[in-house]
C-alpha positions in Angstrom: 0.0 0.0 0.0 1.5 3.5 -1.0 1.7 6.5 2.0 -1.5 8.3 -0.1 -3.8 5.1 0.3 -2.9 4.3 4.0 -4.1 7.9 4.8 -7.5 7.6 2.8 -8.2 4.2 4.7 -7.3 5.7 8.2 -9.6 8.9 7.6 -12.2 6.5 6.3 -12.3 4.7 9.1 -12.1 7.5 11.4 -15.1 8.8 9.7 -16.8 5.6 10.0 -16.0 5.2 14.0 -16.9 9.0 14.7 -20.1 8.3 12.5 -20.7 4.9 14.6 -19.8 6.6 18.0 -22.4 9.2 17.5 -25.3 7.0 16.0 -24.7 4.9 19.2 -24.7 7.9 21.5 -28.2 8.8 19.8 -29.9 5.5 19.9 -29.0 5.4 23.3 -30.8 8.3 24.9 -34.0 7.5 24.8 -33.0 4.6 27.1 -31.9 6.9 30.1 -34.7 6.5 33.0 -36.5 9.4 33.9 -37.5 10.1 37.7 -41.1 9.1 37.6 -39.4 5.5 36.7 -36.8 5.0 39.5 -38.3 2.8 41.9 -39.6 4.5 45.4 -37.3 4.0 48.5 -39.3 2.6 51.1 -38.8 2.8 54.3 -37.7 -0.7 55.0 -34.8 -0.5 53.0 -31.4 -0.5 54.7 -30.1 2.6 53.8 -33.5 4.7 54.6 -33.8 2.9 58.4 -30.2 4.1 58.4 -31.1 7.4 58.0 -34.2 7.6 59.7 -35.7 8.2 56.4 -40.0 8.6 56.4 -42.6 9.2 53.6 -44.6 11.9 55.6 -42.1 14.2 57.4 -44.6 15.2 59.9 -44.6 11.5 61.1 -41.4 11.8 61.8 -40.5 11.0 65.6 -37.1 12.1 65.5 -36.1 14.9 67.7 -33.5 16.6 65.2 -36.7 17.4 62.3 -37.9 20.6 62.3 -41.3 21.7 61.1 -41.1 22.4 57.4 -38.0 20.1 56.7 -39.3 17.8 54.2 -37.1 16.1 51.0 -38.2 18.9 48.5 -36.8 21.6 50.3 -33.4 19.6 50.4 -30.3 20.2 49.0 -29.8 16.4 48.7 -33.3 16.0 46.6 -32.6 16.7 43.0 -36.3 16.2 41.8 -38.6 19.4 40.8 -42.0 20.5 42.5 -42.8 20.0 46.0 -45.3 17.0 46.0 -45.0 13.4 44.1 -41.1 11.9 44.0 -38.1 12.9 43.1 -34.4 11.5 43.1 -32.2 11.9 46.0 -28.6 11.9 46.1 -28.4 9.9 49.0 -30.5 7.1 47.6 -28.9 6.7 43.6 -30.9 4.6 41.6 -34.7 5.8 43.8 -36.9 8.3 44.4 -38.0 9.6 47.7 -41.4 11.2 48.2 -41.1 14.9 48.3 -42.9 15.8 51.4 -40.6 12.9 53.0 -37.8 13.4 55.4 -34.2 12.2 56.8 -31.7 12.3 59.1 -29.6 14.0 56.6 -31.5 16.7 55.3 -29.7 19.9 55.0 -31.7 23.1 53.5 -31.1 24.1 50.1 -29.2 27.6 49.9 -31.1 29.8 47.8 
């Protein structure tokens, strides 16, 4: 093979990669789950008895929740509105309910 022919094949088949790279990237997207499909932590799970975690923060028995700490106001909580569920950072993979609470919860700067 002569220098010129080596350097068509190799930009073709960078063209070809780049091409397949992006294609894949594409077809792909539409896979990535979306919040209302992460499953719900309940409050059986290890990692939510761990961290005192409830559905209804004004069930909540422990003595360090205030009135008006609840998951949406969170900086941990990473879902949008203030009712239904959302993903938390401290549960990857789940949503917590929004008007839930933990051990953990720290108040969003604003």
């Amino acid at each position: 093979m002569t220098q010129e022919s080596t350097s068509e094949s190799r930009r073709r088949f960078l063209k070809v990669a780049v091409g397949t790279a992006a294609a894949a990237a594409v077809v792909g997207l539409p896979r990535v789950g979306r919040a209302a499909d992460l499953p719900h932590v309940s409050e059986s799970d290890p990692t939510a008895k761990a961290l005192d975690y409830v559905e209804d923060a004004s069930k909540s028995k422990n003595p360090k929740h205030k009135p008006g700490d609840v998951c949406a106001n969170c900086q941990f909580y990473t879902g949008t509105g203030t009712t239904g569920y959302g993903p938390c950072q401290l549960f990857p993979g789940k949503s917590v309910n929004a008007q839930g609470w933990c051990v953990s919860h720290t108040t969003r700067k604003a």
